[in-house]
DRENDO-1510 file (C-alpha; in Angstrom, 1 decimal, always signed):
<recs>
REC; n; res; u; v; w
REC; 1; UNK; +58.7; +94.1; +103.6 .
REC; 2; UNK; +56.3; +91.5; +101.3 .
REC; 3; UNK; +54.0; +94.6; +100.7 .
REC; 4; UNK; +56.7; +97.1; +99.6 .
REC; 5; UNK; +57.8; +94.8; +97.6 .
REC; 6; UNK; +55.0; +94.0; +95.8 .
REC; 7; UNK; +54.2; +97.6; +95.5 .
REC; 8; UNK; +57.8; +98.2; +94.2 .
REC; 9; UNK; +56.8; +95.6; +91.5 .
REC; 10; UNK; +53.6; +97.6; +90.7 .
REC; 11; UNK; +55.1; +100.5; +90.4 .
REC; 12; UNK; +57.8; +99.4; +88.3 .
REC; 13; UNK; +55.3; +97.6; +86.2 .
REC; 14; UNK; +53.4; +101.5; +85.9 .
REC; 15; UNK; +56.6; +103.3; +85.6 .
REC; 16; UNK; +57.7; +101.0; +82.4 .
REC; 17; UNK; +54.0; +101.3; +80.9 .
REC; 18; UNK; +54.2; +105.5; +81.5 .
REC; 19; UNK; +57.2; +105.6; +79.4 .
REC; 20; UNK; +56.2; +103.2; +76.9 .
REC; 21; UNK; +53.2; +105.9; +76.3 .
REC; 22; UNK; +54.9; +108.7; +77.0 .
REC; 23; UNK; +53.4; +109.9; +80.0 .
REC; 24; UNK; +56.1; +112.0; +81.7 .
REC; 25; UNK; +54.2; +113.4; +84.2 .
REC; 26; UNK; +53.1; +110.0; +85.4 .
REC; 27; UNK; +57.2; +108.6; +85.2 .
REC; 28; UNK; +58.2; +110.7; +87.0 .
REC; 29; UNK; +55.3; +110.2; +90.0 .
REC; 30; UNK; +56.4; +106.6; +89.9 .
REC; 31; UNK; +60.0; +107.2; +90.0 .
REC; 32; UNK; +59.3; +109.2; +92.8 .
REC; 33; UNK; +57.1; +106.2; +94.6 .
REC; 34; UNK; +59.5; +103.6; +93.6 .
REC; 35; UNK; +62.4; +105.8; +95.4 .
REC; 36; UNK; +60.4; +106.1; +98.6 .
REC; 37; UNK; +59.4; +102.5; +98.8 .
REC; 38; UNK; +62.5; +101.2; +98.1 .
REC; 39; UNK; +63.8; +103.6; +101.2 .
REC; 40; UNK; +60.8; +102.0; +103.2 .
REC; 41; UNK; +62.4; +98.4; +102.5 .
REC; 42; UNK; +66.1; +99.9; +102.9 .
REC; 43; UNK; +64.8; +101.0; +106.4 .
REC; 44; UNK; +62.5; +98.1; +107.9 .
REC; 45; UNK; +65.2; +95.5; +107.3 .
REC; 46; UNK; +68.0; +97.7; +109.2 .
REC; 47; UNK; +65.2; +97.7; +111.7 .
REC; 48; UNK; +64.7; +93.8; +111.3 .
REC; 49; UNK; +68.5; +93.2; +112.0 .
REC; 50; UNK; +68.4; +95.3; +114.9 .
REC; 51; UNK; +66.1; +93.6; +116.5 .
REC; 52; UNK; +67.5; +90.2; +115.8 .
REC; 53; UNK; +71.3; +91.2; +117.2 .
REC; 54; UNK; +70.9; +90.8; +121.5 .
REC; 55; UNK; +74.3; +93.4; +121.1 .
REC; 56; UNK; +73.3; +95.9; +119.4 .
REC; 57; UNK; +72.4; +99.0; +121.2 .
REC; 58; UNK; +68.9; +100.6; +122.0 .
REC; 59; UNK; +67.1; +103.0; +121.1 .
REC; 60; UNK; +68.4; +105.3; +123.7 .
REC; 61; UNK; +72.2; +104.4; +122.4 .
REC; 62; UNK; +73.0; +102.6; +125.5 .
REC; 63; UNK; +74.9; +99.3; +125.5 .
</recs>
């Protein structure tokens, strides 16, 4: 999670700097990168809670 979110802040730092010289091409690759990080981060801390909650199921779906 530290990594993606220092690569989310490098990429937003990027995706602000492609707009400000109107790269378009390059906003757009950054919007993409920023989405799928940020999905990354979405995903490892559901993982994270999982792990940390002795009810929750495993990864069979068995109680």
């Amino acid at each position: 999670m530290r990594l993606g979110s220092f690569a989310l802040v490098f990429l937003f730092a990027f995706g602000l700097l492609s707009i400000l010289i109107r790269q378009w091409w390059l906003t757009a690759i950054m919007g993409v990168l920023i989405l799928a990080v940020s999905v990354d981060i979405a995903l490892a801390v559901r993982r994270q809670g999982r792990l940390d909650d002795p009810s929750s199921p495993d990864e069979e779906g068995e109680v």
